[in-house]
N, C-alpha and C positions, 0 to 999 in steps of 0.2 A: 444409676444408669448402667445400663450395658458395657462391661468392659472390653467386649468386642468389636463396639459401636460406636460410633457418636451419635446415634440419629434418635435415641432415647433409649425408652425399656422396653425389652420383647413379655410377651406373656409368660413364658418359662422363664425370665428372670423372678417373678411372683415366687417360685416356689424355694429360692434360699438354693442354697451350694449346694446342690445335688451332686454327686459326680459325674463325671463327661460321658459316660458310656450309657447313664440311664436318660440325660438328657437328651443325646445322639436317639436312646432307643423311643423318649418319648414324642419326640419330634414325626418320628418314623407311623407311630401309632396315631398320632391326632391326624395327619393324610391318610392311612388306613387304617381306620380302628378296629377290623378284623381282619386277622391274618392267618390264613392258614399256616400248618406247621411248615409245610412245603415253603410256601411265600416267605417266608421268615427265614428257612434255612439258605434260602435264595437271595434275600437280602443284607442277612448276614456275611457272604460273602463282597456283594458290596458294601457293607460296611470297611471290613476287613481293608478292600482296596480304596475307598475315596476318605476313610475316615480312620485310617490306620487302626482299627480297634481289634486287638486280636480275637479267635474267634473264644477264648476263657473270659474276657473281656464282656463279649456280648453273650455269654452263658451265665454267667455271675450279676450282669446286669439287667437280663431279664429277670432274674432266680428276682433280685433288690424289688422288682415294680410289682411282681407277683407277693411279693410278701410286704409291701405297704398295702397290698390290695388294687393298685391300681392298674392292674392287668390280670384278667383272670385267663384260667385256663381250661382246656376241657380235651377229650381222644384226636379232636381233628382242629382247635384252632386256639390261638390267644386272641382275649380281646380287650380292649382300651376300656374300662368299667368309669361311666359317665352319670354322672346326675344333672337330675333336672333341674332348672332352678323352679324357688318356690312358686312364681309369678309367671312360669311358663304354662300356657293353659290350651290343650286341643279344641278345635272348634268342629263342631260336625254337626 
């Protein structure tokens, strides 16, 4: 169960003790799974204020998601790197 909660398990309890800053950042990423560098620098700063997370904090914690892979990056944006499940199938 969610130690935050009583109401059960959130889906990012799934992934085990992460630490709070990569959680905080992947919460942020499943609402927008691309973000530019601007939008992120801009977020970042609300993080800083609603999430006390210093701004090394959210440097170090993105550096953590980009290096399990689950955030990539590129000159203009990060993104939230998703898969499909097997049994997901386009109709057209």
């Amino acid at each position: 169960m969610n130690r935050h909660s009583t109401t059960g398990m959130s889906s990012l309890d799934l992934l085990g003790d992460i630490p709070r800053g990569e959680r905080v950042l992947l919460k942020l990423f499943l609402r927008n799974p691309i973000l530019s560098k601007d939008e992120l620098a801009e977020q970042g700063e609300n993080l800083k204020e609603k999430k006390g997370l210093s701004e090394k904090e959210v440097i170090s914690s993105l550096q953590a998601l980009i290096e399990r892979g689950w955030v990539s990056v590129n000159e203009e944006s990060y993104v939230l790197m998703q898969q499909k499940s097997r049994g997901s199938k386009t109709r057209g």
